[in-house]
C-alpha positions, 0 to 999 in steps of 0.5 A: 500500500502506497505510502501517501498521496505521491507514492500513490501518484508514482505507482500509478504513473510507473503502471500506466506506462507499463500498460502502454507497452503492448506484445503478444508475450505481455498480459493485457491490462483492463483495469487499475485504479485504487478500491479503499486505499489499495492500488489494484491492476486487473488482467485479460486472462482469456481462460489462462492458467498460472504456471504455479497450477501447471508445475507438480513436485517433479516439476517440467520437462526442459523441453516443454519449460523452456518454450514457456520459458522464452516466450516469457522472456521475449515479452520480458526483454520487449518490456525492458527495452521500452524502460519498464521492469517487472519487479516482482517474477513470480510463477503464478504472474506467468499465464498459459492457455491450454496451447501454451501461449504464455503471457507475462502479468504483472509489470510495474506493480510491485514498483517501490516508492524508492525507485519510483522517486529516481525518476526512471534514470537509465541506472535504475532501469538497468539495475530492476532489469537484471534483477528481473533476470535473475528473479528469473532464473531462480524461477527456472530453477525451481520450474525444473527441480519441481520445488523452490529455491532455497525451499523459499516459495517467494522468489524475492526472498530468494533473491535477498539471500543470494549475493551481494545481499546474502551469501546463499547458493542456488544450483540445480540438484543433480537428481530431479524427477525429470533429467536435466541436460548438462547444457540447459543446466548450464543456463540455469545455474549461470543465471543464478551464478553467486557471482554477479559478472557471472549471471546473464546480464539482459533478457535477450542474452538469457533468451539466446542462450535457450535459443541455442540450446533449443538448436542444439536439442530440437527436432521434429514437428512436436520438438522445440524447435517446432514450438519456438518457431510456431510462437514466433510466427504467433508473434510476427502475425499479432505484432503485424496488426 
């Protein structure tokens, strides 16, 4: 809850840029406004599920999480070149309908009054930028082991043990229900590296690195590949209109 008539003000600008920024991988916003001193965003679901009642204890599949995995972060890179960061990655803002369309909810809605007050300078978008990576790779993390990170369900606290906050270690566990390829693992344990330099430092470059391993690992009409190149025509056609 803002803290304020100008934290208020701050929210509500920081959401209504966020809602300007239209793509297929992005969830429409219908509605916001503030109902007895609570700020509230509502989304166009179109029969959509979270990812959180798609996940089980053994988790996904690499080859059916990351498609979901990349469409989130197209949508998720699209929103930061237009200079608005999410915040607040957690799996149930990830929504799916049954053909695995996927569109990320929840831009901007989680922005803090202390960021809000910088003005939107281009450090303090670079910075909740890659926050947004890393709270996605710990989301990675835990969509594949089938359980969270740090057995901490919200990603957030996860991200306020790991360094340069805490000194916390997050790596995938070499036993999960579904085996992990060494190459996919790779990704998602540098994504969440311990060290900083390390981590993939923008969306587009997490994004690449699936696509290569989508390269590497694809084939055939039900493989990723399949999947991928059908979502981006999915995107091409709707960003055409």
């Amino acid at each position: 809850q803002p803290t304020g008539a100008a934290a208020l003000q701050r929210w509500s600008e920081a959401v209504q840029r966020a809602a300007r920024v239209s793509h297929p991988n992005l969830a429409v916003v219908v509605d916001s406004g503030v109902q007895d001193g609570w700020p509230y965003v509502a989304y166009e679901l179109e029969g959509r599920a979270t990812l959180t009642q798609r996940l089980t204890s053994k988790g996904l599949p690499g080859t059916e999480f990351a498609p979901l995995a990349l469409q989130a972060l197209q949508g998720l890179a699209f929103a930061h070149e237009a200079g608005v960061a999410h915040h607040d990655l957690q799996p149930y803002m990830l929504l799916l309908t049954d053909n695995d369309q996927l569109a990320l909810a929840g831009l901007e809605v989680a922005a803090e009054s202390a960021s809000a007050s910088e003005g939107g300078s281009l450090q303090a978008q670079r910075s909740a930028a890659e926050r947004d990576v890393l709270a996605f790779g710990v989301l990675m993390h835990g969509a594949l082991a089938g359980q969270p990170a740090l057995d901490e369900p919200d990603i957030g606290q996860v991200i306020s043990r790991l360094p340069p906050l805490g000194r916390d270690i997050v790596r995938l566990p070499w036993a999960t229900a579904h085996p992990v390829a060494d190459a996919l693992r790779a990704i998602v344990n540098r994504a969440t590296d311990r060290q900083e330099r390390q981590r993939y430092r923008n969306a587009r470059t997490l994004a690449r690195a699936l696509e290569g391993w989508f390269s590497a690992e694809g084939a055939g009409e039900a493989g990723p590949l399949a999947l991928l190149s059908r979502s981006e025509e999915h995107t091409s056609e709707l960003q055409s209109h």
